[in-house]
C-alpha positions as CSV (number, residue, x, y, z in Angstrom):
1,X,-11.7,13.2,-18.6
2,X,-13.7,9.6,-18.0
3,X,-12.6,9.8,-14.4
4,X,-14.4,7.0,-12.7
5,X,-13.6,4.9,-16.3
6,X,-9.5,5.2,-15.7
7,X,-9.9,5.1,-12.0
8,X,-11.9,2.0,-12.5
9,X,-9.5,0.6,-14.9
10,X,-6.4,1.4,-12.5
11,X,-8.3,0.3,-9.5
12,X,-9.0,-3.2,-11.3
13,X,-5.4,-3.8,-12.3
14,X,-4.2,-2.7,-8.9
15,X,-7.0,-4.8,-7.4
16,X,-5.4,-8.2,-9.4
17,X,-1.8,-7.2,-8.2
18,X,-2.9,-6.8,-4.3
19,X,-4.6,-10.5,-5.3
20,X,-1.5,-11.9,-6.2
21,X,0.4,-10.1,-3.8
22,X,-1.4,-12.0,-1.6
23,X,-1.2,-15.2,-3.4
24,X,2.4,-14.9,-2.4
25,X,2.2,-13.7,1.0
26,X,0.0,-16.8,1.6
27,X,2.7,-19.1,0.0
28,X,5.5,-17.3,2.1
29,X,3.3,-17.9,5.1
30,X,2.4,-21.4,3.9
31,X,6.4,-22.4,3.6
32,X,7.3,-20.5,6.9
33,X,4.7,-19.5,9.1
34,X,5.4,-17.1,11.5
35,X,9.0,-18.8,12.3
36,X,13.0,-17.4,11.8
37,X,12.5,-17.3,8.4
38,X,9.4,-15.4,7.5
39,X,10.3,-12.7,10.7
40,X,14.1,-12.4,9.2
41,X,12.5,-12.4,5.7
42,X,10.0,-9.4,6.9
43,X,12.9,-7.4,8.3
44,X,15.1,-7.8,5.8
45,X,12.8,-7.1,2.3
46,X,11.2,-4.3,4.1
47,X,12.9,-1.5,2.5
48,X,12.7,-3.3,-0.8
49,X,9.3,-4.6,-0.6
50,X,8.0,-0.9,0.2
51,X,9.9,0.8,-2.6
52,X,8.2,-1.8,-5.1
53,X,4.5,-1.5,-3.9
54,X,4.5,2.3,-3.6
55,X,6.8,3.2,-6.8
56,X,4.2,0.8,-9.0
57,X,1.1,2.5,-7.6
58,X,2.2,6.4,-8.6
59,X,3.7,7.5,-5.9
60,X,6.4,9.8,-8.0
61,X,3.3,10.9,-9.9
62,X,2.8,14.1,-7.5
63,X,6.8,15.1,-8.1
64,X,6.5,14.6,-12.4
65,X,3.5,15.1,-13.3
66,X,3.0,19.0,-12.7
67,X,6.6,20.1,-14.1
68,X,6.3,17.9,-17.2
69,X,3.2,19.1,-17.5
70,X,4.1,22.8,-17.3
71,X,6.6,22.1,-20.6
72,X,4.7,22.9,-24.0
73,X,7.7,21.8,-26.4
74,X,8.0,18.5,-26.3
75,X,11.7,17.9,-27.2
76,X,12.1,20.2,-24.1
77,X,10.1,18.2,-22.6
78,X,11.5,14.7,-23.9
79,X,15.4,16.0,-22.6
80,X,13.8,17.3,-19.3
81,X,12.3,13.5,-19.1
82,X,15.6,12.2,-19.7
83,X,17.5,14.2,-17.3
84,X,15.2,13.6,-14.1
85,X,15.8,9.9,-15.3
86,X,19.6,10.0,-15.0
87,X,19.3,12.3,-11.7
88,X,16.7,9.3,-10.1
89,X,18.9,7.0,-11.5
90,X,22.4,8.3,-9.7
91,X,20.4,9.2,-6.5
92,X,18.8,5.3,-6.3
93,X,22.3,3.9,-6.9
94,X,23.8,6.3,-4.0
95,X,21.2,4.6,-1.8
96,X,21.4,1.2,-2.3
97,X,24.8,1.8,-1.7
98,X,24.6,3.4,1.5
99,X,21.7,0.9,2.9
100,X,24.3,-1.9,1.7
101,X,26.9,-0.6,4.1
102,X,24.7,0.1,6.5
103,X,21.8,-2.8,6.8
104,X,23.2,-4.1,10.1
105,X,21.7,-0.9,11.8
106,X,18.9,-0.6,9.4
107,X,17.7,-4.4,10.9
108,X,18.7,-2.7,14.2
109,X,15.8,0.4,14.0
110,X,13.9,-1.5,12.3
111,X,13.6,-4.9,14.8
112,X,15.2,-4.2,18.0
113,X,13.8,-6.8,19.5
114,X,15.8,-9.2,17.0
115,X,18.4,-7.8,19.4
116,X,18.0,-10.9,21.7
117,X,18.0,-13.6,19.1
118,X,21.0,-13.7,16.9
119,X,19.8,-16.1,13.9
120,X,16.5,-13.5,12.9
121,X,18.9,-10.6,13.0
122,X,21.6,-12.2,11.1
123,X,19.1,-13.4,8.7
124,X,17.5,-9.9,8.3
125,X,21.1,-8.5,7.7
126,X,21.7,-11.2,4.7
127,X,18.1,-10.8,3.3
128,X,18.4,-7.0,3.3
129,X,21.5,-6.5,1.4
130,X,20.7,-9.8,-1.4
131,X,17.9,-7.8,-2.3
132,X,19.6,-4.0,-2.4
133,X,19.2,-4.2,-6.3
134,X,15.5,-4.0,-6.3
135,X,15.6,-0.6,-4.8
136,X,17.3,1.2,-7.3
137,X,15.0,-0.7,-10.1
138,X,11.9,-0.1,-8.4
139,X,12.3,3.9,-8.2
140,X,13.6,4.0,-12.1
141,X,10.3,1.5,-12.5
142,X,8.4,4.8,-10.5
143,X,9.9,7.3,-13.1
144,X,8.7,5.3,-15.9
145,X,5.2,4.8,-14.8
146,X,5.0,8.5,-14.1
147,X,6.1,8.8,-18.0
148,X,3.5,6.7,-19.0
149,X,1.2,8.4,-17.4
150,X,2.4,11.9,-18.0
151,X,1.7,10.4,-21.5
152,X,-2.5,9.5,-20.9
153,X,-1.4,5.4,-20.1
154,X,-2.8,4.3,-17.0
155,X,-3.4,0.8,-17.7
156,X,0.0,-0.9,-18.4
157,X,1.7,0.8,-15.5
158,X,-1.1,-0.3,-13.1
159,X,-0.5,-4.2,-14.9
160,X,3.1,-3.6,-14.1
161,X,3.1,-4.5,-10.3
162,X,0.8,-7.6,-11.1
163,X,3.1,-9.1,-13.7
164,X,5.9,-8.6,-10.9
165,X,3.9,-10.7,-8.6
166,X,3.7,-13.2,-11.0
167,X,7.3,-13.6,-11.6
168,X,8.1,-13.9,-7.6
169,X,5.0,-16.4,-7.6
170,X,7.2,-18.4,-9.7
171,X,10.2,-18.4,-7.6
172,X,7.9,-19.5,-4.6
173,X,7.1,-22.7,-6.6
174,X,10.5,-23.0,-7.4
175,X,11.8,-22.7,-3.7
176,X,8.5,-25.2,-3.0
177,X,9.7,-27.8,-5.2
178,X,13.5,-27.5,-4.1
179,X,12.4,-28.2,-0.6
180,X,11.9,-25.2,1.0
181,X,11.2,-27.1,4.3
182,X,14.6,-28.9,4.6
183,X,16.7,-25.7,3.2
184,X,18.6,-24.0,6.1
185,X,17.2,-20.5,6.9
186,X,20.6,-18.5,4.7
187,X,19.0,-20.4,1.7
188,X,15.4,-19.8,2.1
189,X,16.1,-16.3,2.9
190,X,18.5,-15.8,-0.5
191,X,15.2,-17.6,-2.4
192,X,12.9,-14.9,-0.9
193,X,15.9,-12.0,-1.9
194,X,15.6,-13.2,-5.2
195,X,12.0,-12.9,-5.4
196,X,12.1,-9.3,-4.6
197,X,14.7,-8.6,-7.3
198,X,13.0,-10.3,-10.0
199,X,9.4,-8.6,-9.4
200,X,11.5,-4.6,-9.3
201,X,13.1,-6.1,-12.3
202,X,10.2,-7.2,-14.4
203,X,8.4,-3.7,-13.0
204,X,11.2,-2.1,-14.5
205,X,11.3,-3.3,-18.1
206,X,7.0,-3.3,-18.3
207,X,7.1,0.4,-17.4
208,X,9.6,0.8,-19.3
209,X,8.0,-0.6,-22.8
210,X,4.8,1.2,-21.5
211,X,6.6,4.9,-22.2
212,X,5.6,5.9,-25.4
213,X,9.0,6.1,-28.0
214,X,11.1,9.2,-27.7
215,X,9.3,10.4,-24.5
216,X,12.1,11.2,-23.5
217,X,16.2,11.3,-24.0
218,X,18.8,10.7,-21.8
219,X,21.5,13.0,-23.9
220,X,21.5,16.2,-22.0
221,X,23.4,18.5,-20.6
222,X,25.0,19.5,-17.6
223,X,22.1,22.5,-17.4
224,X,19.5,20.3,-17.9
225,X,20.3,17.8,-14.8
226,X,20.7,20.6,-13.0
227,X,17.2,21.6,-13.7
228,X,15.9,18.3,-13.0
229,X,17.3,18.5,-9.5
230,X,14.2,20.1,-8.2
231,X,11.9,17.2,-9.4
232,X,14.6,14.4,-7.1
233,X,13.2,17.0,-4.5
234,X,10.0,17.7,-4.9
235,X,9.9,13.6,-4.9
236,X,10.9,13.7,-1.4
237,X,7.7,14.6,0.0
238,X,5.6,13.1,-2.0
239,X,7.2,9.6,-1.3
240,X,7.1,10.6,2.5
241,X,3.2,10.8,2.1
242,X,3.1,7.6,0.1
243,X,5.0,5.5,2.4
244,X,3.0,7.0,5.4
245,X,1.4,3.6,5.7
246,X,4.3,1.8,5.4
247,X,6.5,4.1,7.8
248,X,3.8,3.5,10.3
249,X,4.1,-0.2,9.9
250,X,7.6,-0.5,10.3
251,X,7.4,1.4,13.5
252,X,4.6,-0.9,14.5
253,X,6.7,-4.0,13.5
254,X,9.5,-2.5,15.5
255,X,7.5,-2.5,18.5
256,X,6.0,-5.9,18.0
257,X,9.8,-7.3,17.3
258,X,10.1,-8.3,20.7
259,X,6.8,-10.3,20.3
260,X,8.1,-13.6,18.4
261,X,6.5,-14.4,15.5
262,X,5.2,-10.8,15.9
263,X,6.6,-8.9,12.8
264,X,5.5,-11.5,10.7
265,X,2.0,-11.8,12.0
266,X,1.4,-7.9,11.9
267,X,2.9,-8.0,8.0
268,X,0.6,-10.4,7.2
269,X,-2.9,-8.7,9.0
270,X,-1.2,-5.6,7.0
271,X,-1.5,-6.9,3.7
272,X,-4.5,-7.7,3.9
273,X,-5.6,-4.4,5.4
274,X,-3.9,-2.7,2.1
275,X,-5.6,-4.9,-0.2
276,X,-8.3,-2.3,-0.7
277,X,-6.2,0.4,0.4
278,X,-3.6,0.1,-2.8
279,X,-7.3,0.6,-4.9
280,X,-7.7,4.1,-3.4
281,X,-4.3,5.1,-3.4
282,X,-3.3,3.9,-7.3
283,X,-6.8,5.5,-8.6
284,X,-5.5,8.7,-6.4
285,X,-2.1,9.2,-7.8
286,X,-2.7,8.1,-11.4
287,X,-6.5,9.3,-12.3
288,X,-7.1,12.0,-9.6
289,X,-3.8,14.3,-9.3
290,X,-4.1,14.0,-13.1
291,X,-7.7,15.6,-13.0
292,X,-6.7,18.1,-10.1
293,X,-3.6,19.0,-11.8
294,X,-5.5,20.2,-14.8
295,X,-7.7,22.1,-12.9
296,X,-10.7,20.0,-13.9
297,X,-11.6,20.7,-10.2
298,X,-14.9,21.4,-8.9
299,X,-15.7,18.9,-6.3
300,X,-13.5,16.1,-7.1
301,X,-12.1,16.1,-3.9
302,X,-15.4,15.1,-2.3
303,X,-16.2,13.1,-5.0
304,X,-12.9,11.1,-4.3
305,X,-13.5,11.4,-0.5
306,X,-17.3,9.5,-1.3
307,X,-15.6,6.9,-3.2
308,X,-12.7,6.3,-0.7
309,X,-15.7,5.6,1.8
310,X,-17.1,3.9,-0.4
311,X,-14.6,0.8,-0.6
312,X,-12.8,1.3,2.5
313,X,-16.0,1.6,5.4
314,X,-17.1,-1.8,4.6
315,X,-14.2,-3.4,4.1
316,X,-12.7,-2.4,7.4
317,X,-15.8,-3.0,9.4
318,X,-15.8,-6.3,7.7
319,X,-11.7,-7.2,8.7
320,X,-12.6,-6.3,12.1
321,X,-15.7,-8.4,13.0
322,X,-14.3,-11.5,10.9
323,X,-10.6,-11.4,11.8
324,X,-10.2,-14.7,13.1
325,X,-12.4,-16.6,10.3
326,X,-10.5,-14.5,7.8
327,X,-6.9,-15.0,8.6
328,X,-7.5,-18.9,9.6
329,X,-9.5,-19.6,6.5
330,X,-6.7,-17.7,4.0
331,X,-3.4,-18.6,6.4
332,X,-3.7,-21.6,8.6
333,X,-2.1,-24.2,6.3
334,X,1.2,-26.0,5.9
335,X,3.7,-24.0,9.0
336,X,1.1,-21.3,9.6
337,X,-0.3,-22.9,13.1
338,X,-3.2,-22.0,14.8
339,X,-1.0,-19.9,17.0
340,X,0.2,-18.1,14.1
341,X,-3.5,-17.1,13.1
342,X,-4.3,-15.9,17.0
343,X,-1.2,-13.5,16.6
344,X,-2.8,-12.4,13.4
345,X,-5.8,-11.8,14.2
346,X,-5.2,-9.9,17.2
347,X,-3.6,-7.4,15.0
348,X,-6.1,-7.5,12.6
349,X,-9.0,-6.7,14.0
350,X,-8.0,-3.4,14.8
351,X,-5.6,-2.5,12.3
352,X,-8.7,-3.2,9.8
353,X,-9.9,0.4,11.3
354,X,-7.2,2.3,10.3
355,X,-8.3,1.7,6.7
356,X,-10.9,4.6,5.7
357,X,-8.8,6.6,8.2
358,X,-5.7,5.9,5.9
359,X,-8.1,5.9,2.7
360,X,-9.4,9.6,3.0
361,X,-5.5,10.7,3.9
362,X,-4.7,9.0,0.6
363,X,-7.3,11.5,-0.7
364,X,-6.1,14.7,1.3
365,X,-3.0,14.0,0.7
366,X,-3.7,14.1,-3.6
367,X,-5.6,17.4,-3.0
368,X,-2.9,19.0,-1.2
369,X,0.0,17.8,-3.6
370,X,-2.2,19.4,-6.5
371,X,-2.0,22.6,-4.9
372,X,1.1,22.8,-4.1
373,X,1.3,21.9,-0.6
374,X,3.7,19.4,-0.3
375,X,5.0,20.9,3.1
376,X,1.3,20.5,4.4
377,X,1.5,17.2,3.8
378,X,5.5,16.6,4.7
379,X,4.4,18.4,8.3
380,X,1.7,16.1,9.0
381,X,2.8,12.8,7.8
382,X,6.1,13.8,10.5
383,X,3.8,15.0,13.2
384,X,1.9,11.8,13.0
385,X,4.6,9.4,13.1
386,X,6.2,10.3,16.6
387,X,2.5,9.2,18.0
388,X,2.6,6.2,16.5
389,X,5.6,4.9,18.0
390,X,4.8,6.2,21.3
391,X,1.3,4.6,21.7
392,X,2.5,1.4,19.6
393,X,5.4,1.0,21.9
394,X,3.7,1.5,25.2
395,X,0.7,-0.3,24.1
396,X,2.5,-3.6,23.1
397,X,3.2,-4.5,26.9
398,X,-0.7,-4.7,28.3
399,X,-2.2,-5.8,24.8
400,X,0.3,-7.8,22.9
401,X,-0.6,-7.4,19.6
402,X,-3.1,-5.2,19.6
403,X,-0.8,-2.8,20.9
404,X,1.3,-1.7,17.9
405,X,-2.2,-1.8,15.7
406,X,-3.2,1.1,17.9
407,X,-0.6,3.0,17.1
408,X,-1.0,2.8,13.4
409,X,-4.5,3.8,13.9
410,X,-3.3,6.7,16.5
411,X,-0.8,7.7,13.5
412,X,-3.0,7.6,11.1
413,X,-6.0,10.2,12.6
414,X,-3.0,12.5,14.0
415,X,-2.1,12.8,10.0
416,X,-5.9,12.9,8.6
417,X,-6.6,15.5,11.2
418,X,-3.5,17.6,9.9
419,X,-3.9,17.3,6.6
420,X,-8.1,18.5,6.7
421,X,-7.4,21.4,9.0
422,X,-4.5,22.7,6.7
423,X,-6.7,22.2,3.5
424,X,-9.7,23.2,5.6
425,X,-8.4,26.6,6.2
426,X,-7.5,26.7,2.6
427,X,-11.5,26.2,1.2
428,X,-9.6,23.5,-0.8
429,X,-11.5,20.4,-0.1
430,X,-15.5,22.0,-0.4
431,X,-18.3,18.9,0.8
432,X,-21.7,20.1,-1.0
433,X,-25.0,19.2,0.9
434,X,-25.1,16.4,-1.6
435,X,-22.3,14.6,-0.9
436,X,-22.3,15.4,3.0
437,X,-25.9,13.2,2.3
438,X,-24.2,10.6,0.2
439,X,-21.6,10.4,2.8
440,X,-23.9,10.1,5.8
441,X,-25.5,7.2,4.1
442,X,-22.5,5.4,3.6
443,X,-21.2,5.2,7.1
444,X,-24.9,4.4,8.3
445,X,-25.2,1.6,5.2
446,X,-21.6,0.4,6.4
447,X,-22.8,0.0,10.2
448,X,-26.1,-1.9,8.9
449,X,-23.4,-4.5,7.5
450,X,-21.3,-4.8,10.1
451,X,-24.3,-5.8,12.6
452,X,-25.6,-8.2,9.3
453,X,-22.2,-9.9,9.7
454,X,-21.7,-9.9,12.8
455,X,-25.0,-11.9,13.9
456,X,-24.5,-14.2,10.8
457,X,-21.4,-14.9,11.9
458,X,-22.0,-16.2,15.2
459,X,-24.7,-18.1,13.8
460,X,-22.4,-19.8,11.6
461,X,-19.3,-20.4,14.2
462,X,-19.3,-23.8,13.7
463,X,-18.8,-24.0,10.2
464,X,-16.2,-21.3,10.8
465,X,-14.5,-23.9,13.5
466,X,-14.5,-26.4,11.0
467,X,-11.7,-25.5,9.2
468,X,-11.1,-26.6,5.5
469,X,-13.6,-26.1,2.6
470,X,-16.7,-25.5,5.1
471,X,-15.0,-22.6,7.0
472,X,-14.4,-21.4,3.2
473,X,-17.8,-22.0,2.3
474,X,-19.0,-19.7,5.6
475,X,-16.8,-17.0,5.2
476,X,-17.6,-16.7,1.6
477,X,-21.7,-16.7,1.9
478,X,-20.9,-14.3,5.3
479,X,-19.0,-11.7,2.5
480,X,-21.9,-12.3,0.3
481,X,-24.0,-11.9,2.4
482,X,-22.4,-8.1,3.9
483,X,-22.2,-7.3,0.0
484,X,-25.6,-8.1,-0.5
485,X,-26.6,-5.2,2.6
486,X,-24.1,-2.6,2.2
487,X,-25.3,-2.5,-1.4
488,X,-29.3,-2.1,-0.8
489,X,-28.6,-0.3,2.5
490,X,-26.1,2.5,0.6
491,X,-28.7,2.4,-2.2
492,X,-31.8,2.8,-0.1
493,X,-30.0,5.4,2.1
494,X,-28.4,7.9,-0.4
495,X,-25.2,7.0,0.0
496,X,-24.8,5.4,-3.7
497,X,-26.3,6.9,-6.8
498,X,-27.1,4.9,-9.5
499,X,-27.5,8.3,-12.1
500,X,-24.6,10.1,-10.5
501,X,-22.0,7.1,-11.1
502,X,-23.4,6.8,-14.5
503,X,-22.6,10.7,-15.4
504,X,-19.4,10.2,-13.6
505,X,-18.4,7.1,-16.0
506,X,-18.8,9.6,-19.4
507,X,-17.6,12.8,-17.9
């Protein structure tokens, strides 16, 4: 298998749908700022928002993949297909249901500090349940693009989630040119519903042309549901681990609630903390499990650990030292004041650490679900939440902000500590000499940039304080610039191998 070819190919797709995803996070901010809207907006699309992102970047991959894999007739295989299809289906319909009836407590848990201010939590409540539909369309979306890779199709799945971008894009230039600014906050907020059901939707029908013809069938039997049941299961963890990130946001948005303009200024330092984290985790759940599963082993757990470093280290170092530049240069226009971008900065800066912390779980987490460990991985993913809202929750008072980023981080080494003591124990996830090397030049190539950065940075505060196209210009030579090191510093350390990633491409 070309590994680092379809992980490359995934990563690059993913890569353009976190771009656009941000596009549109940039235009929500743009329209709203950090104001009723965009906080009620947060709240509300939350559930939807998260099943789209993590059902487009394999998350049901660790549930399908094995047991379709383990069925050597393929019209067996085709009705077994269809059946956990139907079973997904019923189940997501249940749920949308349920979180219909019940969004006024959902809001609740999830922003009790809307609690106080009646128009964000009504808003949140009308959001939430114009935008139920997308739920049930983004799992069956999930299903599909575990088909289609089941099937040896990485590419159009990973284009799926871009394309749905594209379509809520549209929408966003819609709502701009109907005046988003004048529209009272129910309208804006049944625009931004809208949005999220059109992207599940257009998910939806790309995976679905990306499943090769009679994959599978949906006449089957009563039997064969039944046996499909275990797959709806199995699903359970392996979405848990997925959403990990996304679980620990909501409890750090819960805790910032009370903060106003809080949830949306910690959504917005989030997405740009899992722009390079979806790479990691769609290149994990469509190319790696894949690999593992088929017991094309060996050290490709260290070898995915090395390239999770690889991406995340630098980028995270990066977030943190330029927070401030970053979020006013990509954020502060149109409603998104400068207050806005001191909110989102605060959380930014340390939330950016949480990122090779969350990138090697991603990685664990792969391992363990190809051996059959999903209660490994359900245990610590539980264990770690519980931390996270403790330390986000007490943190919030004395650091504002900063305060429910800490308890994502806490969260997140709580689970990565779990997960590499479990496998550990195990021998499952072996680090040769070599790549313990490679490793060590990594971190020490991603510190070398940092402190590049860093001084540049202050050097060029001025043009940063600017604002318009020279703060652009800045930020952009001060990213070159870190590029420019980590890459000779990695290379002249050990941590990158020019010979190795050239074997890895044809293997």
């Amino acid at each position: 298998m070309a590994l680092i070819r379809h992980a490359s190919t995934v990563a690059l797709l993913t890569l353009a749908s976190r771009v656009l995803g941000f596009a549109r996070d940039a235009g929500v901010a743009a329209l709203f700022g950090t104001g009723v809207v965009a906080d009620a907006s947060v709240a509300g699309l939350a559930l939807p928002q998260i099943a789209r992102r993590l059902l487009g970047e394999g998350a049901l991959n660790a549930a399908l993949l094995p047991r379709l894999a383990g069925e050597p007739d393929p019209t067996a295989r085709a009705r077994l297909a269809g059946a956990a299809l139907l079973v997904f289906a019923l189940a997501a319909l249940g749920l949308a249901a349920l979180l219909y009836l019940l969004m006024p407590q959902v809001v609740a848990l999830l922003a009790p500090g809307f609690a106080d201010d009646g128009e964000r939590a009504r808003g949140a409540v009308l959001a939430g349940r114009l935008a139920i539909a997308a739920i049930p369309l983004a799992l069956l979306a999930g299903v599909l693009a575990a088909f289609a890779n089941a099937a040896g199709r990485f590419a159009r799945p990973a284009f799926a989630p871009a394309a749905a971008n594209v379509a809520v894009l549209v929408l966003l230039a819609l709502l701009y040119l109907s005046g988003a600014h004048g529209m009272s906050v129910e309208v804006a907020l049944a625009w931004l519903a809208a949005g999220a059901v059109a992207g599940a939707l257009t998910q939806f029908l790309l995976n679905l042309l990306a499943v090769p013809r009679g994959f599978f069938r949906l006449a089957v039997t009563r039997a064969e549901l039944k046996a499909a049941l275990p797959m709806l299961a199995g699903a359970a963890a392996s979405l848990l681990a997925a959403a990990l990130p996304q679980l620990r946001f909501l409890i750090a948005a819960a805790a910032a609630s009370g903060i106003a303009g809080g949830v949306a200024a910690l959504f917005y330092a989030t997405r740009l903390v899992e722009l390079p984290l979806g790479l990691v985790g769609a290149s994990a759940g469509a190319v790696l499990l894949p690999a593992l599963a088929s017991r094309e082993r060996g050290t490709i757990g260290a070898n995915g650990m090395e390239a999770a470093l690889a991406l995340s280290l630098p980028a995270a170092l990066g977030l943190a030292v330029l927070a401030h530049p970053i979020v006013v240069v990509l954020f502060q226009r149109g409603a998104f004041d400068p207050q806005a971008s001191e909110l989102t900065a605060a959380a930014l800066a340390l939330l950016a650490l949480t990122l090779p912390v969350q990138a090697l779980e991603k990685i664990l987490v792969t391992v363990a679900f190809a051996s059959g460990l999903s209660r490994l991985v359900a245990l610590a993913s539980l264990a770690a939440l519980p931390v996270g809202a403790v330390v986000g929750f007490l943190a919030v008072g004395p650091l504002g902000m900063a305060g429910p980023a800490l308890g994502v981080l806490a969260s997140s080494l709580v689970a990565l500590a779990g997960l590499g003591v479990g496998l550990g124990r195990r021998g499952l996830i072996p680090v040769p000499p070599s790549s313990r090397r490679r490793l060590r030049g990594l971190v020490l190539a991603a510190l070398a940039m940092a402190l590049a950065v860093a001084l540049a940075g202050r050097a060029a505060e001025s043009a940063l304080a600017s604002g318009g196209m020279s703060a652009a210009a800045a930020l952009g030579g001060l990213v070159a610039l870190g590029v420019a090191v980590y890459a000779g510093a990695a290379r002249a350390l050990g941590g990158i191998e020019t010979a190795a990633l050239r074997a890895g491409w044809r293997k």
